[in-house]
C-alpha positions in Angstrom: 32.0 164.1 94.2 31.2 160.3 93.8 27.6 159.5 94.0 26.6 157.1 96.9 25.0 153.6 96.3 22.6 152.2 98.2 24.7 149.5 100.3 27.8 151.4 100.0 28.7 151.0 104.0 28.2 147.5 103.8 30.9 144.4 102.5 30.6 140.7 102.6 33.2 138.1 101.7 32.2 135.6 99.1 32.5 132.3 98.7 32.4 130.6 95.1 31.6 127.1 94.7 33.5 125.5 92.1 33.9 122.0 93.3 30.8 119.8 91.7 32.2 117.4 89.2 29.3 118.6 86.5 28.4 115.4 85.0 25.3 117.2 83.4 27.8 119.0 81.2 31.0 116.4 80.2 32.3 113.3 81.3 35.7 114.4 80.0 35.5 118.7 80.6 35.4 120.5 83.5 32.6 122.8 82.6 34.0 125.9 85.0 36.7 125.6 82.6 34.8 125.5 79.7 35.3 128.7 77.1 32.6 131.4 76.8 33.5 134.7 75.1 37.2 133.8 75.2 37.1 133.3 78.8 37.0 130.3 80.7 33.8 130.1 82.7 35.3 130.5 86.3 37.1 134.0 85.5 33.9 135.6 84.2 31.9 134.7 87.7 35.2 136.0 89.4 35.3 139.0 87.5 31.8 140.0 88.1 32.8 139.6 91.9 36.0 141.5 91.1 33.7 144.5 89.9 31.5 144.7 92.9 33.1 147.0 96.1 30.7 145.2 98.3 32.8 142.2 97.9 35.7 142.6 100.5 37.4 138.9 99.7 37.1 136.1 97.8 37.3 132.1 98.6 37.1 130.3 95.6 36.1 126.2 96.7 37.7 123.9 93.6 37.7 120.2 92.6 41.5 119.1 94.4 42.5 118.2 90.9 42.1 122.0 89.5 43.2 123.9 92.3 46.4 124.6 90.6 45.1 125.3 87.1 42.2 127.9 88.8 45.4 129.4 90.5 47.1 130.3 87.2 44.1 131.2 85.8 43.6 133.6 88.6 46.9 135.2 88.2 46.3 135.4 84.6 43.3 137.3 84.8 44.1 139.9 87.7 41.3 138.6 90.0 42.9 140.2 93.0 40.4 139.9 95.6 40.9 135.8 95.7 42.3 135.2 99.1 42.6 131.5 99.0 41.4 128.5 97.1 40.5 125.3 98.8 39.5 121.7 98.3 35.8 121.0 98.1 34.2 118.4 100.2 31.9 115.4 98.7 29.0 117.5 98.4 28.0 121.7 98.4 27.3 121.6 102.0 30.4 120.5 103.1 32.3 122.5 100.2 31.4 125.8 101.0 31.6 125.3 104.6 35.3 124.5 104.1 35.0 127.8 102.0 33.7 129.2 105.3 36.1 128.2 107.8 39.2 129.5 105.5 38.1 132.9 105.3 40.9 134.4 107.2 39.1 137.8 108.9 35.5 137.2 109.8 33.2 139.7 108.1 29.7 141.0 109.0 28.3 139.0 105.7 28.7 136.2 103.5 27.9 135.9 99.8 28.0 132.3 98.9 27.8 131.7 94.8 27.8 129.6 92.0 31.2 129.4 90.3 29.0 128.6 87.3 26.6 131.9 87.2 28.7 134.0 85.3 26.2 137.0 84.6 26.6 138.1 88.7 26.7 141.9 88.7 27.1 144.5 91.2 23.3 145.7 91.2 22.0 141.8 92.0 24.9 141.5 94.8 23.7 144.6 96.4 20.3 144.3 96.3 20.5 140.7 98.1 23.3 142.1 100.5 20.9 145.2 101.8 18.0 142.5 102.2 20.3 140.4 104.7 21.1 143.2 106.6 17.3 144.2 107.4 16.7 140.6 107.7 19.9 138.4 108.4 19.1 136.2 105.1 18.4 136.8 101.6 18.5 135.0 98.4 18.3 136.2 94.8 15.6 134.9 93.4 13.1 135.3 89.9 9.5 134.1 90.0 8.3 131.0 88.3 6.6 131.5 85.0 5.6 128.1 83.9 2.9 126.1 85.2 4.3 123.3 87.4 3.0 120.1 87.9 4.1 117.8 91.2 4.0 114.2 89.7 3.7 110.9 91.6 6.0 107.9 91.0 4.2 106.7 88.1 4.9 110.1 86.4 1.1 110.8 86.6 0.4 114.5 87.8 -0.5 114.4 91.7 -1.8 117.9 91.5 -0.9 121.8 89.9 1.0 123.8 92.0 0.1 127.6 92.1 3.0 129.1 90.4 2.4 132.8 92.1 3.8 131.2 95.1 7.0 129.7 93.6 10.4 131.3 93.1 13.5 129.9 91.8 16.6 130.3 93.9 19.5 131.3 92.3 22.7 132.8 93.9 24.3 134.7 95.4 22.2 134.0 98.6 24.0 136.3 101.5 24.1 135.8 105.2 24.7 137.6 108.5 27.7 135.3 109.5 26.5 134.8 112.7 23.6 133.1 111.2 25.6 131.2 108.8 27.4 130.3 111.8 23.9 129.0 113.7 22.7 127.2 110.6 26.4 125.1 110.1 26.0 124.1 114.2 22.6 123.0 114.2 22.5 121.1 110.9 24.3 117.8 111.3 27.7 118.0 108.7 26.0 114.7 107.4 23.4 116.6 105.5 23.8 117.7 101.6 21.6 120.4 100.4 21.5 121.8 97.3 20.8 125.1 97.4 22.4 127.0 100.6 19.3 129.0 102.0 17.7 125.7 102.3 20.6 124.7 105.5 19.5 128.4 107.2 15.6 127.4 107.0 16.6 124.3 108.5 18.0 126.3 111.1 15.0 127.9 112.1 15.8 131.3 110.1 13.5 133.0 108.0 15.0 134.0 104.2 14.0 136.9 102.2 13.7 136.4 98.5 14.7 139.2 96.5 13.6 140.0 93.1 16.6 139.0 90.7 17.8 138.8 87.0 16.4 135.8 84.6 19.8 136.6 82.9 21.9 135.2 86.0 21.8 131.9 84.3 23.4 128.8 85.9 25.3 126.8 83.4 24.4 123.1 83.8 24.6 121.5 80.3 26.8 122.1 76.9 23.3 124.3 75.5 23.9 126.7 78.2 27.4 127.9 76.7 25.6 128.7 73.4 23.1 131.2 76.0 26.1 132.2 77.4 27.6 133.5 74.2 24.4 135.2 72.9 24.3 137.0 76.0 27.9 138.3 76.2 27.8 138.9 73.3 24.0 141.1 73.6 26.1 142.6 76.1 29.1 144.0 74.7 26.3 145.2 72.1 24.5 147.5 74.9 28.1 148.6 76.2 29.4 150.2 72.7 26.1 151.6 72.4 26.3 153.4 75.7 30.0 154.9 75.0 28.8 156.6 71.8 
C-alpha cells in the first residue's frame, strides 16, 4: 500500500509566470529559454510542477512573442499538465491575473510561481499548500542571513534593520482562491507589485511564511546559470548515490 503524504487530499492549479522581458539577464536572450543542464530553463520549473500530484493544472503566462516557441517546447518535453498558455500583461500583476482568469475549472487553491525558479519540488509545494489551507495564504520563504542596512538617498545608512525579523519571499506563494479573488477586486488593476503576497496584504489578509529551500534560486542574471549547473549537477550526484 502507498504511503500517504501529508497534503495528499489537497490540489491547487498553478500559475507560472514567464512573461518579464529579463533585462537583468540579456538584451538579446530570453533568459526562460536560456540552457541549464541541457534543458531550457522554462521546462525544468514545469517539470518540477509536472512531479508534484498537488498540482491539478498548469497556466503557463509568456511574453506574446514566445508563446509559440514555449508551446513546442511543451510538447517536446511531455509537460502534460499545461492547460493553456497566455499573453502576459505589462507588469506581474496584471500577468498572472490574466493567468487567473484562464484557468478553465476553478480550484480550491492557487500556486502562483516563478517560471525562473527551476529547483521547485514537491516537498516546498506542499509544505506552502497545507499552510494556506490552515490560513488561506502562504508563501515560501528562507530567513535573511546578512545584515541589512536601509540607506537614504545619498547612499548613507539611515539605520540597521534587525535581520531576525526579515525573510525573503520566494515562490510558490499559494492562495485560497477565494482570497485571490478578494485581493484582485480590492486592489485597483493599476497597481504593479512585485512579489504576489504583497497584492493579498494589501487586501487586508494576513500571509503565513513558511520555512523554504535557499536552493530554490531565482535566476535573474547570466551568474545564476553557472549556480544553476552546479546544483543540477550536485543533484544528479545525490540521485545515483541513492539508487546504489
Amino acid at each position: 500500500m502507498k504511503k500517504r503524504r501529508k497534503g495528499d487530499n489537497i490540489s491547487a492549479a498553478a500559475i507560472v509566470a514567464a512573461a518579464g522581458a529579463g533585462k537583468r539577464f540579456s538584451d538579446v536572450e530570453n533568459k526562460m529559454l536560456a540552457t541549464v543542464a541541457g534543458r531550457p530553463l522554462i521546462a525544468h520549473t514545469l517539470a518540477g510542477l509536472e512531479r508534484s500530484n498537488a498540482v491539478t493544472s498548469i497556466v503557463l503566462v509568456a511574453n506574446s512573442s514566445l508563446i509559440a516557441e514555449f508551446k513546442k517546447l511543451i510538447s517536446a518535453y511531455r509537460i502534460t499538465k499545461v492547460s493553456s498558455v497566455v499573453k502576459g500583461g505589462p507588469e506581474r500583476t496584471e500577468s498572472v491575473r490574466r493567468g487567473f482568469r484562464s484557468l478553465k475549472k476553478r480550484p480550491d487553491y492557487v500556486i502562483i510561481h516563478d517560471g525562473a525558479r527551476p529547483f521547485v519540488d514537491d516537498k516546498i509545494i506542499r509544505d506552502t499548500l497545507m499552510a494556506a489551507a490552515r490560513y488561506g495564504a502562504a508563501v515560501s520563504a528562507t530567513p535573511v542571513v546578512s545584515t541589512v542596512k536601509k540607506a537614504s538617498r545619498g547612499r548613507f545608512v539611515e539605520r540597521t534593520l534587525d535581520r531576525r525579523a526579515l525573510w525573503e519571499a520566494h515562490t510558490p506563494q499559494i492562495f485560497r482562491t477565494d482570497i485571490l479573488e478578494e485581493a484582485y477586486r480590492r486592489v485597483k488593476t493599476q497597481v504593479s507589485f512585485t512579489d504576489d503576497s504583497r497584492m493579498v496584504e494589501a487586501s487586508g489578509r494576513k500571509v503565513k511564511l513558511v520555512p523554504g529551500s535557499a536552493y530554490n534560486i531565482k535566476v535573474t542574471t547570466r551568474a545564476d546559470i553557472a549556480i544553476c549547473e552546479s546544483l543540477f549537477k550536485r543533484r544528479s550526484k545525490l540521485r545515483r548515490r541513492r539508487k546504489r
